[in-house]
C-alpha positions in Angstrom: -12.3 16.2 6.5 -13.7 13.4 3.5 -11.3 11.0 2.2 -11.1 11.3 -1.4 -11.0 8.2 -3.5 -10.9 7.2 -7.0 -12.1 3.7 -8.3 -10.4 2.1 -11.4 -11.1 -1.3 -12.6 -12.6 -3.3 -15.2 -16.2 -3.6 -13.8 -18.0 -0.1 -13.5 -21.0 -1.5 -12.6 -19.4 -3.1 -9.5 -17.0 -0.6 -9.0 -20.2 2.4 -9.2 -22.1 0.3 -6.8 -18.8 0.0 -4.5 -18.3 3.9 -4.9 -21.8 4.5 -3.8 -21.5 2.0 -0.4 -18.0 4.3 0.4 -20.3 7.4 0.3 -23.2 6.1 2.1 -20.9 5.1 5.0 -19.7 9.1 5.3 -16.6 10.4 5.0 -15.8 9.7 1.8 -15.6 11.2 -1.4 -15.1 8.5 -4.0 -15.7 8.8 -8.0 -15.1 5.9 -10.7 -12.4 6.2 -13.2 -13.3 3.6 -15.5 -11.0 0.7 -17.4 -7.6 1.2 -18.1 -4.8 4.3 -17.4 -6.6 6.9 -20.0 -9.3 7.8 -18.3 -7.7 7.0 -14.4 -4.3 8.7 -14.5 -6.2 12.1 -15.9 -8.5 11.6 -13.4 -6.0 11.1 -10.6 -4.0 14.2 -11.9 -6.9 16.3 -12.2 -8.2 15.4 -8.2 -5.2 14.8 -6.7 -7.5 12.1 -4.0 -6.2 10.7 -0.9 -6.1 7.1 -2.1 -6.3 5.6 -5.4 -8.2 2.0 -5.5 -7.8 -0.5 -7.7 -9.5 -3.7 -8.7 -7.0 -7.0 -9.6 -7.8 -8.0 -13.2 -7.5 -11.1 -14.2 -4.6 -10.5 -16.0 -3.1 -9.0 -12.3 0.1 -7.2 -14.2 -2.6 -4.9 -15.7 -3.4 -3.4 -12.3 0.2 -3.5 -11.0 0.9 -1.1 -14.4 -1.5 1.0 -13.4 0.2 1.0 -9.7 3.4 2.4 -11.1 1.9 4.9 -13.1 0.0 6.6 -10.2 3.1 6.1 -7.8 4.9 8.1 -10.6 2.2 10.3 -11.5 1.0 11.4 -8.2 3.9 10.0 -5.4 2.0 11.3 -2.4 -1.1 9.7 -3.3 -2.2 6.6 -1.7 -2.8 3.0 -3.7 -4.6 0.7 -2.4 -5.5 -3.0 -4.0 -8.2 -5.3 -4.7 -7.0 -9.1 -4.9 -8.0 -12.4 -4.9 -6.1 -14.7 -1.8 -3.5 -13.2 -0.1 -0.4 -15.0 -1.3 2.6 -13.5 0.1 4.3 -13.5 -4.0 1.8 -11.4 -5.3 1.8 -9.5 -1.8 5.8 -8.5 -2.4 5.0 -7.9 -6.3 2.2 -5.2 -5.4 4.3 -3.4 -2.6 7.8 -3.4 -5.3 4.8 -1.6 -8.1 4.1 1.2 -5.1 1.2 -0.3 -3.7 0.5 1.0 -0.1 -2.5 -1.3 0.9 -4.3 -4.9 0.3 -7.2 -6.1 0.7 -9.0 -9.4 -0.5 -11.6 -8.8 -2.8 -14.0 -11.0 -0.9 -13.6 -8.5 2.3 -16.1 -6.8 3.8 -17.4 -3.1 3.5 -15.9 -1.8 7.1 -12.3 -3.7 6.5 -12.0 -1.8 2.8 -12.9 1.6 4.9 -10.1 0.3 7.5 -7.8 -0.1 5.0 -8.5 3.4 3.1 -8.4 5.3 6.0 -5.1 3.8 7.1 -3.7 4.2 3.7 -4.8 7.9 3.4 -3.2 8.6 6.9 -0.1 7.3 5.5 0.5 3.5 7.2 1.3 0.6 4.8 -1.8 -1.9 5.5 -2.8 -5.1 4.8 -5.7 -7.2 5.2 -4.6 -9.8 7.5 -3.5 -13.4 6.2 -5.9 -16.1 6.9 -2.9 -18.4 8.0 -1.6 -15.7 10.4 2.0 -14.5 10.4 4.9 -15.8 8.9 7.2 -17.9 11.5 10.1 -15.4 12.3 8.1 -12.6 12.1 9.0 -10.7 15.4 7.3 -9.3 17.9 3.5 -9.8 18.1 0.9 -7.5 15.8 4.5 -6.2 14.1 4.3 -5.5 10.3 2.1 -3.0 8.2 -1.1 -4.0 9.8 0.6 -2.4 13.1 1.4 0.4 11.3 4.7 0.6 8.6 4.5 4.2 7.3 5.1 4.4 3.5 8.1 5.9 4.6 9.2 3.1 7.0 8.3 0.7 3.7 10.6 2.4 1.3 13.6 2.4 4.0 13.0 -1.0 4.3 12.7 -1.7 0.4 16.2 0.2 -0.1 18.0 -1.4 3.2 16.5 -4.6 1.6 18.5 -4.1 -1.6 21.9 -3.4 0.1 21.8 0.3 0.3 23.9 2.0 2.9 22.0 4.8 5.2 23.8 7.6 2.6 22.3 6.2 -0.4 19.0 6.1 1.2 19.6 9.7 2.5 19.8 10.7 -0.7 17.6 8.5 -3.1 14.5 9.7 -0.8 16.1 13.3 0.0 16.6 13.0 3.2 19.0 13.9 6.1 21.0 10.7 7.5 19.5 11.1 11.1 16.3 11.1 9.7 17.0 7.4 7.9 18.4 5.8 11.1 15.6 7.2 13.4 12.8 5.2 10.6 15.2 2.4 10.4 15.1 2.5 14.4 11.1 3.2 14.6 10.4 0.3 11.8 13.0 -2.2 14.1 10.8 -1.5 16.7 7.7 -3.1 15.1 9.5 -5.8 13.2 11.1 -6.7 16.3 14.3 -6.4 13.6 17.9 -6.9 15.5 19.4 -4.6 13.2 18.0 -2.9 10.0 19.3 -5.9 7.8 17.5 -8.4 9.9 14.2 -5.8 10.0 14.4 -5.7 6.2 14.7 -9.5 6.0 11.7 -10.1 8.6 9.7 -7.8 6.2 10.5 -9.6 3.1 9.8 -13.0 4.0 6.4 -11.5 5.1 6.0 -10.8 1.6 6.1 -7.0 2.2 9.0 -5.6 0.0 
């Protein structure tokens, strides 16, 4: 079954060209949205796709904006976005606005399919750091390039803030079992002692 994607960004000629390179390289389904939330978040509603990508703007806030709106708008939709650098700041700023994937906009074409194919399946991905990992990162390949679910990344997000496993139960409707078995599963990858210190290995990786 096609991936469905929709562009949105300032440069439609770039972002046409980049829609027709996703087609070509089969199975996907992308269309361009245009500049701005008018004519994206319509567009979004109206298609419901698989992923949502974005292109940074040089004012990057812009495309954060747009982030949140889709993460309200359409919460089981995946975001995925275009950046210059991967500085671990900006990194935590676009995960906190609902942003599921990251890739530098100087990437090539078969990491950007990578990334929206790992995204649409539901893992929190991103394009891996040219300086490697962060010390105190865990075990080895841990972290959303390994495999964080979105699920996994909000769990982590609220533990992060100081929520206890009932509050999460119930801010994500969910059953308290449920909580502790992600909390266990994302431990796993982090290589987390506990869920405190799995939260805290995932924020200093920038990914909260």
């Amino acid at each position: 079954m096609a991936i469905s994607v929709v562009l949105g960004g300032s440069r439609a000629l770039y972002l046409e060209a980049l829609a027709e390179a996703l087609r070509s390289s089969g199975g996907m389904e992308a269309v361009v949205a245009g500049s701005g939330a008018r004519p994206l978040l319509p567009l979004v509603h109206r298609r419901a796709p698989d992923v949502v990508l974005l292109e940074e703007t040089p004012v990057g806030d812009d495309a954060l904006r747009l982030a949140s709106a889709v993460r309200a708008g359409a919460p089981a939709c995946g975001i995925v976005l275009m950046m210059a650098g991967h500085r671990p700041v900006a990194v935590g700023r676009a995960m906190a606005a609902g942003v599921h994937g990251i890739v530098p906009t100087d990437t090539g074409l078969p990491q950007l399919i990578a990334t929206l194919r790992s995204v649409a399946a539901g893992c929190v991905t991103m394009a891996p750091s040219p300086a490697g990992p962060a010390p105190g990162a865990g075990a080895a390949g841990a972290g959303p390039a390994a495999g964080l679910s979105a699920r996994e990344h909000e769990v982590l997000r609220l533990t992060a803030g100081g929520a206890t496993v009932k509050e999460i139960a119930a801010e994500l409707c969910l059953a308290a079992g449920t909580v502790r078995n992600v909390t266990s599963a994302s431990m796993k990858k982090l290589g987390g002692r506990n869920r405190f210190d799995a939260a805290r290995i995932a924020a200093e990786q920038g990914w909260l």
